[in-house]
C-alpha positions in Angstrom: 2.1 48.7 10.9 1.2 45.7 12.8 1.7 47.2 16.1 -0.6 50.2 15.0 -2.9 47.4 15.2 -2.3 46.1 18.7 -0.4 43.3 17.0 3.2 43.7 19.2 6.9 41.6 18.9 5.8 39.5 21.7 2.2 39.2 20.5 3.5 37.9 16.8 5.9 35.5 18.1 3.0 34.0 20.4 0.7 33.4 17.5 3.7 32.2 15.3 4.3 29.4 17.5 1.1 28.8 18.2 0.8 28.7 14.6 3.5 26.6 14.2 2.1 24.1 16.7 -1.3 23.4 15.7 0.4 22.4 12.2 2.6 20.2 13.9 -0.4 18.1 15.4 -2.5 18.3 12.0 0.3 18.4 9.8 -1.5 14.6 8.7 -4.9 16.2 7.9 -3.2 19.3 6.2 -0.7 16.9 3.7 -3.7 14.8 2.6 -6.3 17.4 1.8 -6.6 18.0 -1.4 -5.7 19.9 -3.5 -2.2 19.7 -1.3 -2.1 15.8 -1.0 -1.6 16.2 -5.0 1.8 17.7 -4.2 2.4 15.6 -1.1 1.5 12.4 -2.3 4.4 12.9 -4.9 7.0 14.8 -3.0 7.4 12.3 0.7 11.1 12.7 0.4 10.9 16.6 1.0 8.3 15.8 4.1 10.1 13.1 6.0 13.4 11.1 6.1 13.9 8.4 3.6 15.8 4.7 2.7 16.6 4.5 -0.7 15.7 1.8 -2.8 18.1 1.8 -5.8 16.9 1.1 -9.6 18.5 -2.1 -11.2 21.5 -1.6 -12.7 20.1 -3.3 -15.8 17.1 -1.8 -16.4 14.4 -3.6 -18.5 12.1 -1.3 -19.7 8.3 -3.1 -21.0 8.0 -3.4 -24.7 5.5 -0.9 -25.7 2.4 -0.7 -27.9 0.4 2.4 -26.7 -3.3 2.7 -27.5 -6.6 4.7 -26.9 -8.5 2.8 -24.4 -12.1 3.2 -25.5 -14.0 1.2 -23.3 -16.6 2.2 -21.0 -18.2 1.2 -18.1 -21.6 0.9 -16.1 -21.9 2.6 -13.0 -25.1 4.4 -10.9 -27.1 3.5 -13.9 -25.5 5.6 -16.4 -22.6 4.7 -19.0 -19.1 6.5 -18.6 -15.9 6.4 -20.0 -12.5 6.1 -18.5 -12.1 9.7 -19.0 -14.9 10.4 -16.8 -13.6 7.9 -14.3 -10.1 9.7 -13.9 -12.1 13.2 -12.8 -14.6 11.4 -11.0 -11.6 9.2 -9.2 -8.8 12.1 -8.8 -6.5 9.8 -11.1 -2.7 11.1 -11.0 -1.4 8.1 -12.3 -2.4 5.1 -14.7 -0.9 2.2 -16.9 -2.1 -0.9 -18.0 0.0 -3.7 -18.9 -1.3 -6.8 -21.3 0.3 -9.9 -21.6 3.1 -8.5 -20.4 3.3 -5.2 -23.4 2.5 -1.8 -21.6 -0.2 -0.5 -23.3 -1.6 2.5 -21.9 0.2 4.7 -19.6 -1.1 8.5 -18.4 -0.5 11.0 -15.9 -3.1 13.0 -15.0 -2.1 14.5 -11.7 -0.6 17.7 -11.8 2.9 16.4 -10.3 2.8 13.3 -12.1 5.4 12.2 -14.4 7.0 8.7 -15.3 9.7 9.3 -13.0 7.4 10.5 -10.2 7.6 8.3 -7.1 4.0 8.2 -5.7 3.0 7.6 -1.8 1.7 3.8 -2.1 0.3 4.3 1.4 -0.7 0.4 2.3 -0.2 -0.8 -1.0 3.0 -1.5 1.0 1.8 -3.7 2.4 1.4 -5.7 -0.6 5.0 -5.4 -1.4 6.0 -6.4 2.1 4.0 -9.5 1.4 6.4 -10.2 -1.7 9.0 -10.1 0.1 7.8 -12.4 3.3 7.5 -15.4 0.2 11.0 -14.5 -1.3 12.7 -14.9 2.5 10.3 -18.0 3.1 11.9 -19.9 -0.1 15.4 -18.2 0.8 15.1 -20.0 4.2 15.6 -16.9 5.8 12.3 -16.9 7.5 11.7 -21.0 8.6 8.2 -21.2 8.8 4.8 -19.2 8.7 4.2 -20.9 12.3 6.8 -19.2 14.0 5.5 -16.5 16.1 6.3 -13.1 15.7 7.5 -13.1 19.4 10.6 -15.1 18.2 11.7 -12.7 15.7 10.9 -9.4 17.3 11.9 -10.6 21.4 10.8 -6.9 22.4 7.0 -7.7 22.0 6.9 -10.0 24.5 4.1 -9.5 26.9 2.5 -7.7 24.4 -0.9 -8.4 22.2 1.3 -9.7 19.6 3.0 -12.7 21.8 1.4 -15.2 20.4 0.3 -14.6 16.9 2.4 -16.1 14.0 3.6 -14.8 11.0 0.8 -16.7 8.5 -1.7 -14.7 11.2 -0.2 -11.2 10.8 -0.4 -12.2 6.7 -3.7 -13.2 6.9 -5.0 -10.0 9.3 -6.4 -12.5 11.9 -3.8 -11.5 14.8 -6.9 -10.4 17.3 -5.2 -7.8 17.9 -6.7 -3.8 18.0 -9.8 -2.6 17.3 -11.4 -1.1 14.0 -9.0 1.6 11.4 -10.6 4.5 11.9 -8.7 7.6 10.3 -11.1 9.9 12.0 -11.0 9.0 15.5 -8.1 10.6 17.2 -7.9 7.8 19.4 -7.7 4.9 17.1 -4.4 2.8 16.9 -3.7 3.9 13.4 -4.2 7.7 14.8 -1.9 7.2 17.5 0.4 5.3 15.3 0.6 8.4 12.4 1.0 10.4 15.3 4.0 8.7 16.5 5.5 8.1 12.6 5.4 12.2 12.0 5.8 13.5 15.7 8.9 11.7 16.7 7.0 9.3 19.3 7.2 5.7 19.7 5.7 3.3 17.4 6.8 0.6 19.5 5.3 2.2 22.2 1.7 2.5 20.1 2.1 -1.5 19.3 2.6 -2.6 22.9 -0.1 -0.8 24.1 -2.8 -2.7 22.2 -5.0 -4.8 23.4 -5.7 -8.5 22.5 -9.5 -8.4 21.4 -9.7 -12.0 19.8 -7.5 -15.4 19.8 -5.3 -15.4 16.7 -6.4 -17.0 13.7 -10.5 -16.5 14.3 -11.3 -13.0 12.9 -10.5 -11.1 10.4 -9.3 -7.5 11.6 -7.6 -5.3 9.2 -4.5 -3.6 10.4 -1.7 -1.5 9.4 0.0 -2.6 12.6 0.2 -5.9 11.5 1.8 -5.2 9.3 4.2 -2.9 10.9 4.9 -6.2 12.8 5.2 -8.4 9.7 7.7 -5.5 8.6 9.7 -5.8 11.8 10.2 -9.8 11.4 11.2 -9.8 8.2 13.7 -7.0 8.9 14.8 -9.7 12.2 15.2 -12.5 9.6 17.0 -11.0 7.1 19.3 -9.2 9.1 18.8 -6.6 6.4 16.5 -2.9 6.7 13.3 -3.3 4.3 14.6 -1.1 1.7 18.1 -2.6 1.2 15.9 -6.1 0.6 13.2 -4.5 -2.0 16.4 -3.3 -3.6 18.2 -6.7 -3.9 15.3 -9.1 -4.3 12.8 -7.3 -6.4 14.1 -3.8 -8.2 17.3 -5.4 -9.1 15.9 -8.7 -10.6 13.0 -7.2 -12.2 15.0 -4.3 -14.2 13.4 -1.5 -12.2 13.9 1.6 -14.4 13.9 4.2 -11.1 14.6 4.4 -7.8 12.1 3.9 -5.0 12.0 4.9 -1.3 10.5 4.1 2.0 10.2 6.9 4.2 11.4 6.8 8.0 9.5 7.5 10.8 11.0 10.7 12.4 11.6 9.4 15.9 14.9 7.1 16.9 15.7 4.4 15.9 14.2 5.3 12.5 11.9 2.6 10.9 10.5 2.2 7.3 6.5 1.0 7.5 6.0 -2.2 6.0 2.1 -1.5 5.7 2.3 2.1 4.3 5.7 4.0 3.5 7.1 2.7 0.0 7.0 5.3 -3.4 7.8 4.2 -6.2 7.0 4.5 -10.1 4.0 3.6 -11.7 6.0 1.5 -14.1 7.9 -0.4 -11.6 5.0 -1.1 -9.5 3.3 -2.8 -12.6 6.1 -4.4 -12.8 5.4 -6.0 -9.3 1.7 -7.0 -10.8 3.3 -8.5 -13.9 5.4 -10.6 -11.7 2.5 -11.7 -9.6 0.3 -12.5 -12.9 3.0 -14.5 -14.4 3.3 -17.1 -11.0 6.2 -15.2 -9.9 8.7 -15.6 -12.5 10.1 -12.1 -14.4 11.0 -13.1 -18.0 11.6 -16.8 -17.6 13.2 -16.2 -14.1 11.5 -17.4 -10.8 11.6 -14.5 -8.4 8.7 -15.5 -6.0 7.7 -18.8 -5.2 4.6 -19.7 -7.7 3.2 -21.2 -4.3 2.7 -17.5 -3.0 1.0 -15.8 -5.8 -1.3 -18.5 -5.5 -2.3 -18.3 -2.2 -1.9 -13.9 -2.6 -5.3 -15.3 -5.0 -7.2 -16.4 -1.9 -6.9 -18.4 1.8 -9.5 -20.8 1.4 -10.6 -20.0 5.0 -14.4 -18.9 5.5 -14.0 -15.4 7.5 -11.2 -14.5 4.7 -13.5 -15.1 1.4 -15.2 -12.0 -0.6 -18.1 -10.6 1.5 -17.1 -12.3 4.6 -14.8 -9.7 5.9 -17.7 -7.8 8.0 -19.5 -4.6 8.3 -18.3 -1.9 7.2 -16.0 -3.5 4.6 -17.1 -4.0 0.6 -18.8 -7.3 -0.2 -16.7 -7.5 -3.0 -13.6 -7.9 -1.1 -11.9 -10.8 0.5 -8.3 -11.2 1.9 -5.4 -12.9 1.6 -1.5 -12.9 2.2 -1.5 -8.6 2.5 -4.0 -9.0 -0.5 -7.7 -8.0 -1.3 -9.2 -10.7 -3.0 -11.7 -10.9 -6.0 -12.8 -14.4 -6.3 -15.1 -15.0 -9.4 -13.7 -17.3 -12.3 -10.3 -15.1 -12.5 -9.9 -14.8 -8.7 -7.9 -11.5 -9.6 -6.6 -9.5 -6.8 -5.5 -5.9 -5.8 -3.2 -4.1 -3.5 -5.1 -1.2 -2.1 -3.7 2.0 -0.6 -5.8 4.8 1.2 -6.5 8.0 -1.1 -6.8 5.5 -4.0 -4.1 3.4 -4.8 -4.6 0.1 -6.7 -2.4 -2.7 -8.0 -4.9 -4.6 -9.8 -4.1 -8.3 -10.6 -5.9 -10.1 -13.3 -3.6 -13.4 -13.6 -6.2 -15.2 -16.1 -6.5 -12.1 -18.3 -3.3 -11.0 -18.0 -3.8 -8.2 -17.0 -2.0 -5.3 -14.3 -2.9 -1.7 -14.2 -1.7 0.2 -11.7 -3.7 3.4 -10.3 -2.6 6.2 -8.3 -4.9 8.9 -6.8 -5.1 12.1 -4.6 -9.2 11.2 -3.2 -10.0 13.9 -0.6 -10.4 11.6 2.2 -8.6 8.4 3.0 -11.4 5.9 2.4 -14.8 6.1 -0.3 -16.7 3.3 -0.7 -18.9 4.7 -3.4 -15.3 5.8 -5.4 -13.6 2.3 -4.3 -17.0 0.4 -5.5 -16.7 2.5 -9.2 -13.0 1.3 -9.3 -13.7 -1.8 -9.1 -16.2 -1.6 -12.0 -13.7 0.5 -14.3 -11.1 -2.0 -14.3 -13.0 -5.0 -14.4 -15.1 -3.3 -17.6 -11.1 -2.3 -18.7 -10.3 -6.4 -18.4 -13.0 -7.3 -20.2 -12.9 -5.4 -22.3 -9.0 -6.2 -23.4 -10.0 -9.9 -23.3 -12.4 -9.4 -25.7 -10.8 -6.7 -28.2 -7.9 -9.2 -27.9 
């Protein structure tokens, strides 16, 4: 049939492959369009290799008292519920936690389950921070002054001898340029490129170029983190997935397993700024440890110190609407964190496509939200986020 139609063996085979190879170079783009990335963004083991991160082997599961969340919230001058919200915001996961009792937990993403492990994307990064203050107060790292250099000897002569590790927590390394998803020839473009192709993300890091002196600007970066990943590995001595497992899912009673997944190229590497998946549960679990001065029922697990300063740096170019163009005035940074300020000074890990881990210490409140957004970033959808969970806090806090 197909060579009735001029289509021969040698002809097929050719357009296979060439097939074949135009999904290798886009096989990013393809995975997080929706409505694929719904599937994807719940099923990273299938797509690349993986390090386990075990589930405690004494689970604590939250006490429980589930109910209706009927609040609403203001946005583009009309009133909306949380219903609303979750089709306008491509929702697949929610929970909220109060006072340390899960309240409200839903899965509206058509893979999403309890047991689901969801693509955190750099929501990671959040969690690397976490465990940068556990190996400060271990003694395993010695200082926040100590230059990456000295941990990671293989960046020397690089953009990144010279920064320290408080710089690469704080995003103020000077070194890159802006993260643009959708220019090919952006750092984080090359970098995905050499996570999923097999290439060299040591490579990709060395290459970049010094565009401020450490500790004077503010430029976000996932390669910063990817750095800050690497020393904590170096002082450790352990992969970032055996020390999630020992210092934070075995403590806190996580009730599944979680993974980082590998880059595909030798030697393999987890990202510490974008490759964890985990449960919704368990991540809240990480918020309720966070809002409770890091201590998990009456046990310190992170120094109180460091969820304090996750709250905000005190330095100018790090405060809410400081960060500059391009980024929400409603943001600042801190410690791997985006920071709220107001009376609560809550704060939020944020992921691309939609993830939140939002922190309300005062309130005590978490709630944890994963999404499948079409594109990587939305300021608009970010901006009505923000306003659903901060009507959701006040709204708790007031109905008691």
């Amino acid at each position: 049939m197909f060579e009735a139609r001029g289509l021969t063996g040698t002809a097929l085979a050719g357009a296979a492959l060439a097939g074949a190879a135009w999904l290798w170079r886009n096989q990013g783009a393809v995975a997080s369009a929706r409505p694929v990335n719904e599937w994807t963004f719940t099923h990273m083991s299938a797509l690349m290799p993986t390090a386990a991160v075990p589930r405690s082997a004494r689970p604590e599961p939250f006490p429980r008292r589930s109910r209706p969340l009927e609040c609403t919230y203001e946005y583009a001058g009309r009133t909306r519920t949380l219903a609303e919200f979750h089709r306008r915001a491509y929702t697949t996961g929610f929970a909220v936690v109060h006072r340390g009792v899960l309240v409200h937990e839903s899965y509206p993403g058509r893979f999403a389950s309890p047991r689901s492990r969801f693509q955190l994307f750099s929501l990671t990064k959040s969690v690397t921070s976490i465990l940068v203050g556990i190996a400060l107060a271990e003694g395993a790292l010695s200082s926040l002054e100590r230059t990456a250099v000295s941990y990671r000897p293989e960046l020397a002569g690089s953009a990144y001898d010279g920064p320290t590790v408080g710089h690469l927590l704080h995003m103020c390394s000077g070194v890159g340029g802006v993260e643009d998803y959708t220019d090919p020839k952006a750092p984080i473009s090359r970098f995905e490129r050499a996570v999923t192709g097999g290439g060299s993300v040591l490579d990709v890091i060395r290459s970049l170029p010094r565009a401020a002196a450490p500790g004077t600007v503010f430029n976000y970066s996932t390669l910063d983190t990817q750095v800050l990943g690497w020393v904590l590995e170096a002082a450790t001595g352990m992969p970032l997935a055996r020390y999630a497992a020992q210092r934070l899912w075995g403590p806190t009673g996580a009730e599944h397993d979680a993974y980082y997944f590998l880059t595909r190229g030798h030697p393999r590497t987890a990202l510490g700024g974008g490759s964890l998946n985990a449960s919704v549960r368990d991540l809240a679990r990480l918020g309720v440890l966070m809002a409770h001065g890091g201590a998990w029922r009456g046990r310190q697990i992170v120094p109180a110190a460091w969820t304090e300063r996750s709250r905000g740096a005190g330095v100018a170019h790090l405060e809410a609407g400081a960060l500059g163009a391009g980024l929400p005035a409603h943001y600042g940074y801190a410690n791997q964190w985006w920071t709220l300020g107001g009376e609560h000074r809550a704060f939020t890990g944020l992921g691309i496509h939609g993830q939140y881990l939002w922190v309300d210490p005062v309130a005590d409140v978490v709630v944890v939200k994963t999404s499948a957004w079409p594109t990587a970033d939305d300021v608009e959808r970010d901006r009505e986020t923000v306003a659903a969970l901060s009507s959701l806090v006040s709204w708790l806090g007031a109905d008691g």
